[in-house]
N, CA, C and O atoms as a DFTB+ gen file, in Angstrom:
308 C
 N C O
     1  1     253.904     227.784      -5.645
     2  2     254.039     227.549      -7.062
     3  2     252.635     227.342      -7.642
     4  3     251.902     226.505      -7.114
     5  1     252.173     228.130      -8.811
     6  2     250.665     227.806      -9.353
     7  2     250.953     226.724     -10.270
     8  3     251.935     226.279     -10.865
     9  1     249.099     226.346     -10.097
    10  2     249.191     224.917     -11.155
    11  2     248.728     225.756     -12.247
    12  3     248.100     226.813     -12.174
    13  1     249.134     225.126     -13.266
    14  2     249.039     225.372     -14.668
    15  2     247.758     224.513     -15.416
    16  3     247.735     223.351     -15.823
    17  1     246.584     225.694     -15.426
    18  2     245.114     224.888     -15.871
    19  2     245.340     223.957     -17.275
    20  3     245.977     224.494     -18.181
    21  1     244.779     222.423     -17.501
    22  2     245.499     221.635     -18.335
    23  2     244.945     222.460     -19.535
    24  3     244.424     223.502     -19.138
    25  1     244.903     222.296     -20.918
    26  2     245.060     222.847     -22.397
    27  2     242.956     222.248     -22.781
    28  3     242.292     221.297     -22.369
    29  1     242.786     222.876     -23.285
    30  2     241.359     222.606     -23.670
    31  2     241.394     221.087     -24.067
    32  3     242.484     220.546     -24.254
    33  1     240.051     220.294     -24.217
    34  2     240.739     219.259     -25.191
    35  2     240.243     219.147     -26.336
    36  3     239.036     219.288     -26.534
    37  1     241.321     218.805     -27.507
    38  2     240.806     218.939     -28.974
    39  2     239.477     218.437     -29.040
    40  3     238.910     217.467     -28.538
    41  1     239.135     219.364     -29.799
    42  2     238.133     219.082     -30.620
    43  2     238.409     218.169     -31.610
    44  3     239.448     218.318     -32.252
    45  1     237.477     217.007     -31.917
    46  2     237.419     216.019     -33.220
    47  2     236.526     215.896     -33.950
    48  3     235.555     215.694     -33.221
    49  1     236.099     215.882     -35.325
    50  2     234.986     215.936     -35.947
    51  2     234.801     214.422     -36.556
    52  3     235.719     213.995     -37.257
    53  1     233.651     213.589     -36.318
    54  2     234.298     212.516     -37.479
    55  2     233.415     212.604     -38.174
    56  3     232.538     213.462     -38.074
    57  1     233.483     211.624     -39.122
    58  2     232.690     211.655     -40.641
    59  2     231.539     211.650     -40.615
    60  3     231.029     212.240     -41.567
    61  1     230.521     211.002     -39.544
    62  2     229.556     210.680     -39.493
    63  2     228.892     211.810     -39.230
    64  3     227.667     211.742     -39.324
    65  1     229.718     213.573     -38.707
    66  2     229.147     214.385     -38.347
    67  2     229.112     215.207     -39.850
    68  3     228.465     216.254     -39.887
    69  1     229.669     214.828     -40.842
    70  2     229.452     215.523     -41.993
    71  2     228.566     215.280     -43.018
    72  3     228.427     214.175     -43.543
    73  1     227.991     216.230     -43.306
    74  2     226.350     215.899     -44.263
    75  2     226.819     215.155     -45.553
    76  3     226.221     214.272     -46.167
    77  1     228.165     215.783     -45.847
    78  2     228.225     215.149     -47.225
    79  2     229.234     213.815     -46.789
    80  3     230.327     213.627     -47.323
    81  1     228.846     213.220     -46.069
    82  2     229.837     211.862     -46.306
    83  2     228.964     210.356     -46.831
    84  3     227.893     209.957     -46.375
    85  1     229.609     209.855     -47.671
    86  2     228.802     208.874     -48.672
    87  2     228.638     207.465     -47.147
    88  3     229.367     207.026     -46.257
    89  1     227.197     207.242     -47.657
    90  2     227.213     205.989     -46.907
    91  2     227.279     204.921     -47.698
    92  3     226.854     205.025     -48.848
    93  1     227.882     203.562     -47.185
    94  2     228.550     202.408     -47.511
    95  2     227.862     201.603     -47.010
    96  3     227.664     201.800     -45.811
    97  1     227.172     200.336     -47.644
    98  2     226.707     199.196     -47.257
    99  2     228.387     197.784     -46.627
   100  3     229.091     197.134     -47.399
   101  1     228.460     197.800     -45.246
   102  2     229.572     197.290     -45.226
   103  2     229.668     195.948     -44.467
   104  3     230.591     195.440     -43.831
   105  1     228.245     195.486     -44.778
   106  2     227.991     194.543     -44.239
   107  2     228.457     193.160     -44.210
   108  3     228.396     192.324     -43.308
   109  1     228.958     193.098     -45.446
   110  2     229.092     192.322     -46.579
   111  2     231.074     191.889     -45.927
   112  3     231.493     190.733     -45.879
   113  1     231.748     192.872     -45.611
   114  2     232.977     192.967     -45.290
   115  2     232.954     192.457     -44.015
   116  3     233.996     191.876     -43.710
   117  1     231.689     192.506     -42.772
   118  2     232.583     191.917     -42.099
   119  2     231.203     190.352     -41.446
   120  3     230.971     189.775     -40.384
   121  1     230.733     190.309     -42.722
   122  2     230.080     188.762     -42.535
   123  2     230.855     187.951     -41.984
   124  3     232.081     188.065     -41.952
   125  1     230.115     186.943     -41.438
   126  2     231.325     185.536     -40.705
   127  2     231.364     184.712     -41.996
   128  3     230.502     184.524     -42.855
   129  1     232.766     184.230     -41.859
   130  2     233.401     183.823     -43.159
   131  2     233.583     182.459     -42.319
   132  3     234.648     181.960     -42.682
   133  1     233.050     181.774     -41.477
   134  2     233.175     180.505     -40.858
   135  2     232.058     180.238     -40.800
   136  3     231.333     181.232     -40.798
   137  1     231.323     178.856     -40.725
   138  2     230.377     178.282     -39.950
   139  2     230.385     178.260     -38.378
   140  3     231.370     177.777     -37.819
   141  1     229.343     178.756     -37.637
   142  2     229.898     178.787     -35.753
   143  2     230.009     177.239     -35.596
   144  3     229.421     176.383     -36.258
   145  1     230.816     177.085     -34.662
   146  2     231.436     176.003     -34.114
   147  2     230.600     175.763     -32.714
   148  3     230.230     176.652     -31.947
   149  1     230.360     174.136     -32.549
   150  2     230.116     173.867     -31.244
   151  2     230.413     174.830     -30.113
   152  3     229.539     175.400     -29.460
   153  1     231.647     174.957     -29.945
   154  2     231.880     176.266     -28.558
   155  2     231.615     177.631     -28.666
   156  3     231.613     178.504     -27.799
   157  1     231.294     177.706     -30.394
   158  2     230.551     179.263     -30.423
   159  2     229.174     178.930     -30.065
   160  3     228.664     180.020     -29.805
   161  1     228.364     178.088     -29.923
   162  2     227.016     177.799     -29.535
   163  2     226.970     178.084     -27.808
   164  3     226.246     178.872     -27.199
   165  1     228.059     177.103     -27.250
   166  2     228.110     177.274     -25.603
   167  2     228.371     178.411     -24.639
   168  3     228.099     178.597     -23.453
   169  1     229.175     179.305     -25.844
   170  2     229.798     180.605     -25.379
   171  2     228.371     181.629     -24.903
   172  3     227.899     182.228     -23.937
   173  1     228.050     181.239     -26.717
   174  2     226.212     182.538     -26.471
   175  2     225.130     181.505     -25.560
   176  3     223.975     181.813     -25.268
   177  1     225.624     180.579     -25.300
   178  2     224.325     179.939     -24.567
   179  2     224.280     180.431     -22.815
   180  3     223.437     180.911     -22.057
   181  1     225.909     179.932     -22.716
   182  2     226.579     181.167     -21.344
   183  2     225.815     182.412     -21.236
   184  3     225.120     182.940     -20.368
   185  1     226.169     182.675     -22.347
   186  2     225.846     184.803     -22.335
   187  2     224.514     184.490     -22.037
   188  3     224.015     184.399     -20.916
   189  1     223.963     184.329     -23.156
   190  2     222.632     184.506     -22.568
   191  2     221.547     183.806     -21.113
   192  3     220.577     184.320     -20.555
   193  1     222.246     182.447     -20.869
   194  2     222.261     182.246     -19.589
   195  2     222.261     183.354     -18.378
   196  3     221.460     183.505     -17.456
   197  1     223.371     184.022     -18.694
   198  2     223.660     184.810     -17.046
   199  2     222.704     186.366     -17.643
   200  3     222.128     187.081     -16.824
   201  1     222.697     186.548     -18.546
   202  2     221.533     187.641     -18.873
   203  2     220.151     187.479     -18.157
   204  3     219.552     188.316     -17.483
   205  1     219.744     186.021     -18.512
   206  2     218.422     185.419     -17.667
   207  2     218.469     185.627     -16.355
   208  3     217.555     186.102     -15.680
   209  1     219.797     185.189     -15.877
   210  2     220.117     185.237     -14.236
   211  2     220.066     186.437     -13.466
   212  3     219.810     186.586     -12.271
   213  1     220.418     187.460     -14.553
   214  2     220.577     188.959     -14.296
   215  2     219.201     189.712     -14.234
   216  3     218.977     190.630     -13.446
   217  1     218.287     189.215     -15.170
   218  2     216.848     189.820     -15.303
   219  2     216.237     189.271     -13.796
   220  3     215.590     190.059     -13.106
   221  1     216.485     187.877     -13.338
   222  2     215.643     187.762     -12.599
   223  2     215.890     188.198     -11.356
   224  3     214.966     188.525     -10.611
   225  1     216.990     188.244     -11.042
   226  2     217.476     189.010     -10.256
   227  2     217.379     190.864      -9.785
   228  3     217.854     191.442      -8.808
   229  1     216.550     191.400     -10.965
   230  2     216.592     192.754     -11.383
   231  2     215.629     193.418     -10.189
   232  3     214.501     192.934     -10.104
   233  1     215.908     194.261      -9.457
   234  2     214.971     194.656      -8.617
   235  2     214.227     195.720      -8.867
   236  3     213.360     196.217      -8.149
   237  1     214.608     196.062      -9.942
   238  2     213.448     197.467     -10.567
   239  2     212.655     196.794     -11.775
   240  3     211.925     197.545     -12.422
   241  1     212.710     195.785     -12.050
   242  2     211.866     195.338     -13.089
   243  2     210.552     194.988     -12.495
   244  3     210.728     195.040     -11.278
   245  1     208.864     194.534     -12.837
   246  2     208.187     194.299     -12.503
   247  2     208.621     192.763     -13.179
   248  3     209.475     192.428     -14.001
   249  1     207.595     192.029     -12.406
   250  2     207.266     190.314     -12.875
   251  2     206.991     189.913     -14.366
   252  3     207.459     188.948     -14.971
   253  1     206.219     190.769     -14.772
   254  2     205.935     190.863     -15.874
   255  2     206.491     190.928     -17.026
   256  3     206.327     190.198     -18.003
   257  1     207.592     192.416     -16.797
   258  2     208.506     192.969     -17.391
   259  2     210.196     191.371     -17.132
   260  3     211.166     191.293     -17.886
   261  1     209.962     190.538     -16.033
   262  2     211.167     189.755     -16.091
   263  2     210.563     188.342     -17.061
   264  3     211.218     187.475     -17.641
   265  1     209.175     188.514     -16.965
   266  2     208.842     187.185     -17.656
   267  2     209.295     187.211     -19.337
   268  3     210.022     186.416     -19.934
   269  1     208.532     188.513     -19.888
   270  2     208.732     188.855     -21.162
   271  2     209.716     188.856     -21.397
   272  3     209.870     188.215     -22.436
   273  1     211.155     189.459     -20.803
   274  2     212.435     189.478     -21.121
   275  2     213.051     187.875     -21.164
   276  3     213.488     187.248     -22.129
   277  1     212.952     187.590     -20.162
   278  2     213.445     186.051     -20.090
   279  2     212.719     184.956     -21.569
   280  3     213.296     184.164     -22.314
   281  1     211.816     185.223     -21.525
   282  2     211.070     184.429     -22.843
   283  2     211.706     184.692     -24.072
   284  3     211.650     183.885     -25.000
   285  1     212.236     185.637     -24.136
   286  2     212.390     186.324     -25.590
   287  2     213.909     185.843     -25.813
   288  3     214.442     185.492     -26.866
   289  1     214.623     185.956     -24.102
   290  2     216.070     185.414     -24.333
   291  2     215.987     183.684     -24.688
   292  3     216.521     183.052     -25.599
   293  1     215.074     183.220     -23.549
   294  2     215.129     181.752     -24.034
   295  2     214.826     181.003     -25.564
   296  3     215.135     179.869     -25.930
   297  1     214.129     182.047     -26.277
   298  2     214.254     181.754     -27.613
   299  2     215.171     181.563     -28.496
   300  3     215.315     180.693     -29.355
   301  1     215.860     182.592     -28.156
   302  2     217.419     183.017     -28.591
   303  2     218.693     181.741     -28.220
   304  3     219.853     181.687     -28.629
   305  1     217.888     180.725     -27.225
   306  2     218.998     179.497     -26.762
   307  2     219.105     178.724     -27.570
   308  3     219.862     177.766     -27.412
């Protein structure tokens, strides 16, 4: 019994591929409409924690290249 080769797959165009599509400032729509909260502080302090952990750990990075990265995250704490 032959297999039946599957169907091409559609093609999709989206808007962003069309010259004339209007751009929208939409920044504004999805601003935070809260003040961050204590556990939104601990959450990104996490993240960026194990990011640090991850750089130093990096075995294709040079010393250099882990110092600068790490500095720039610890700012961000």
């Amino acid at each position: 019994m032959p297999i039946d080769t599957p169907p091409p797959p559609k093609v999709e165009q989206s808007q962003a591929a069309t010259p004339d599509a209007p751009m929208v400032d939409m920044r504004d729509k999805f601003a935070r409409k809260t003040s961050p909260t204590p556990d939104d502080a601990e959450r990104t302090r996490a993240f960026i924690d194990g990011k640090i952990e991850m750089i130093r750990r990096d075995p294709n990075m040079s010393q250099t290249d882990k110092d600068r990265a790490i500095q720039e995250l610890e700012s961000k704490r």
